[in-house]
N, C-alpha and C positions, 0 to 999 in steps of 0.2 A: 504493500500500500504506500508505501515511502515514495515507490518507484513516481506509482500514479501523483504523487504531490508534488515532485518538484516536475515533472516531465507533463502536465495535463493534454498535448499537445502529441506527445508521441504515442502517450496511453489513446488518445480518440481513434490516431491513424493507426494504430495495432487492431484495433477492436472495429476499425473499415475494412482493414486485409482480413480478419476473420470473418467476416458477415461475407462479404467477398466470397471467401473461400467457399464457406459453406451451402452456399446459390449458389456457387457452379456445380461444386459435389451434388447435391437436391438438383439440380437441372436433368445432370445427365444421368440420374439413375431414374428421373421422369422421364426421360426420352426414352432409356430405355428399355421400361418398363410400357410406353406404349407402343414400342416396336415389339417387344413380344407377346404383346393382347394381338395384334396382328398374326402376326406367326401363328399361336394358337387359336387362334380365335374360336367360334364359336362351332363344335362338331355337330355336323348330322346326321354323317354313319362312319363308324369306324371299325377296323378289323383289328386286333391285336394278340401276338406271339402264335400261340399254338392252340388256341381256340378255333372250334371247326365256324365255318364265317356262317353257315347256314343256321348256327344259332345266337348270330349275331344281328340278324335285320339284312344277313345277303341272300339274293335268289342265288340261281344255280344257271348257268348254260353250258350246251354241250351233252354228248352222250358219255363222257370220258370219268368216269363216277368214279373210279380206281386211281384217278390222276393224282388228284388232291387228298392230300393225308397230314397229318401232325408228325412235328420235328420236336419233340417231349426234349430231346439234347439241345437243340438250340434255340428254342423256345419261339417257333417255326411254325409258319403253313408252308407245307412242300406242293410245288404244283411242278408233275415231270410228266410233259407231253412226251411220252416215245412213241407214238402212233400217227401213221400218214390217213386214217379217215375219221381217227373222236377228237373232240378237244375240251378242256372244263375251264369258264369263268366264271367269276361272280359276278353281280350285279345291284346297285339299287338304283330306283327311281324317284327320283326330288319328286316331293308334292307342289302344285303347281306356287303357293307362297314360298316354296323352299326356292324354285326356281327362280322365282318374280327379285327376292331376296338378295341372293347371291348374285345377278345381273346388275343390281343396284349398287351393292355396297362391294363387290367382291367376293374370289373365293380364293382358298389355297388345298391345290392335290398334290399332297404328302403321299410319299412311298417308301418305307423304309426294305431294304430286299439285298440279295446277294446271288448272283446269276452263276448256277452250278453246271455248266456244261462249257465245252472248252470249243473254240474256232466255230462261233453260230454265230454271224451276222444279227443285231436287233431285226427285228420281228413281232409280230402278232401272239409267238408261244410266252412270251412274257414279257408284259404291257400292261398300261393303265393308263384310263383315259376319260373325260367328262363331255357326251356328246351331250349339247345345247342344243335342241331343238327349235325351241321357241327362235333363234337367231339363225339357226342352220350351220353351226361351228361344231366340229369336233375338236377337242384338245387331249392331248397325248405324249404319251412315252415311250418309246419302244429301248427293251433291253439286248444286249448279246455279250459279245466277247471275240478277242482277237486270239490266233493259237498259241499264244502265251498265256491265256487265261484272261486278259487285261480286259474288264469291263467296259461296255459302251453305250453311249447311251443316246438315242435319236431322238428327235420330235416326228410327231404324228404329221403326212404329207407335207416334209420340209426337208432338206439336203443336209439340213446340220445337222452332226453327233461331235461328240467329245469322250474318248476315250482315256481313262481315268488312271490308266500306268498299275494298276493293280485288281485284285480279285475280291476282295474284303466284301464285307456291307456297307452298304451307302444308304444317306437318306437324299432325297430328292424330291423339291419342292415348286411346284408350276404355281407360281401365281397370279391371278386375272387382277389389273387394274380395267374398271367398268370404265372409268374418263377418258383413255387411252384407246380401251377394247383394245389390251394385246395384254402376252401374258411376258413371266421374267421367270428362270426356271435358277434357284437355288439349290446348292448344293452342300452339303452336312453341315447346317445352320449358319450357313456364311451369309454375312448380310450383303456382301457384293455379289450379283447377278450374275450366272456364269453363261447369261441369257440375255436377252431382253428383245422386244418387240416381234414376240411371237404374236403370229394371228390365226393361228390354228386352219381348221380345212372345210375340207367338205363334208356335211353330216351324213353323208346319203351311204349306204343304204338304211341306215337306223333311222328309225320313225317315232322314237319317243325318248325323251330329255334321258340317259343311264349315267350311274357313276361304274363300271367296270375296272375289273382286275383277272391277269392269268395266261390263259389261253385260250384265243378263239379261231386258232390256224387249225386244219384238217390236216393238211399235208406237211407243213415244216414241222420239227421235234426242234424243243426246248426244254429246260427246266430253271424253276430259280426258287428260294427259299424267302418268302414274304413275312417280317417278321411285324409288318403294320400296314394297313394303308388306311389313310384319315380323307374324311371330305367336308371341311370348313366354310364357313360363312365368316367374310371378316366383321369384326363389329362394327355396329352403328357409329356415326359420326357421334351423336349424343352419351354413346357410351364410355367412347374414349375423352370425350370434352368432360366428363363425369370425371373418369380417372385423374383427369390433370387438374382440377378442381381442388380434391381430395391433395393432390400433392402439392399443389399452392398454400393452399391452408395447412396441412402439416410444417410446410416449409416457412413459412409466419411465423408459428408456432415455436420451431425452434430457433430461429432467429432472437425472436421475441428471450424466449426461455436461456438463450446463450449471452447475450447482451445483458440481462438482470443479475445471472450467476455473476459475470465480471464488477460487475459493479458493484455488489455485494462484498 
């Protein structure tokens, strides 16, 4: 307290560089705390580890009923097309608010997966993808590998892939900005795009809005080990203006409460 008595001057500016401090700190753990209500935002169907998805809210396609099975070891759904006329996918269908929604405000298709076959071009035996009906877009993933094993990973009718230098598990993340209508495809929660202004395809021949995962090839053989796939709604404007709301007024609060202790 001596300090603060002869110094009243250098005590104010110490206690400006704290308040300081502590709004930047409180900023950016607000930021980024609403870059990750994005991220996760809000799910509508999700599949997870080694749960069979048919008792999770997925349909079923294909004849290929033996394909799909649980990976209990790596806490897995296993889908191994080896056959040139069955194939097995999942499936759900947005209600039409689900779809109205996510057109609005955005969406994110997460795929967390490890492609277990070695020198397979991406393809249709394991893929995921959110065809839009109402707009006539399909958006998509197609997975493979190079004869090294090295993962790859395409967009649905588009030239580009990116081949990932390894075999691991990856997550992989398409997400639709509505203001743009294009989507930015992230990859193992990188906030930089390893994508961006994707516009997806043509929705034909599918006739109704599906979120799909799997295999829907007859003839090419594939497999890969699906250890999630999520289909998101990003939040409301109003939700995240909530959020930062909340961390305004926290951030008062200890401004407030840090400036009384010193002075005390």
């Amino acid at each position: 307290m001596a300090a603060t008595s002869k110094h009243p001057t250098l005590y104010k500016k110490k206690m400006k560089n704290v308040s300081i401090r502590k709004l930047t700190r409180s900023f950016a753990i607000g930021i980024s705390l609403l870059v990750a209500s994005a991220v996760h935002a809000d799910v509508i169907i999700e599949h997870l580890g080694s749960t069979d998805p048919t008792t999770e809210g997925w349909g079923t396609l294909g004849t290929g009923t033996e394909m799909g099975y649980p990976d209990n070891i790596n806490s897995a759904w296993t889908l191994d097309d080896d056959s040139t006329t069955a194939s097995r996918a999942y499936y759900y269908a947005p209600t039409l608010q689900e779809q109205t929604d996510v057109n609005t405000f955005g969406w994110n298709l997460s795929v967390t997966l490890q492609v277990t076959d070695v020198d397979n071009a991406p393809d249709y035996t394991r893929y995921v993808d959110y065809v839009d009906n109402i707009n006539g877009v399909r958006w998509g993933l197609n997975f493979g590998s190079d004869a090294s094993g090295n993962v790859i990973v395409s967009l649905r009718d588009n030239d580009w892939e990116l081949n990932l230098g390894d075999s691991g598990v990856h997550t992989y993340s398409l997400v639709y900005d509505p203001a743009a209508e294009t989507a930015s495809l992230y990859i193992d929660g990188s906030t930089t795009a390893a994508l961006s202004g994707y516009t997806g395809g043509d929705d034909a021949p599918v006739t109704n809005s599906t979120v799909r995962w799997g295999s829907s090839a007859n003839v090419p053989v594939g497999s890969a080990d699906y250890y999630s796939v999520t289909f998101s709604q990003i939040p409301e404007p109003a939700e995240s203006g909530l959020l930062l709301g909340m961390l305004l007024l926290g951030l008062c609060y200890r401004l407030k409460r840090g400036v009384s202790k010193h002075r005390s």
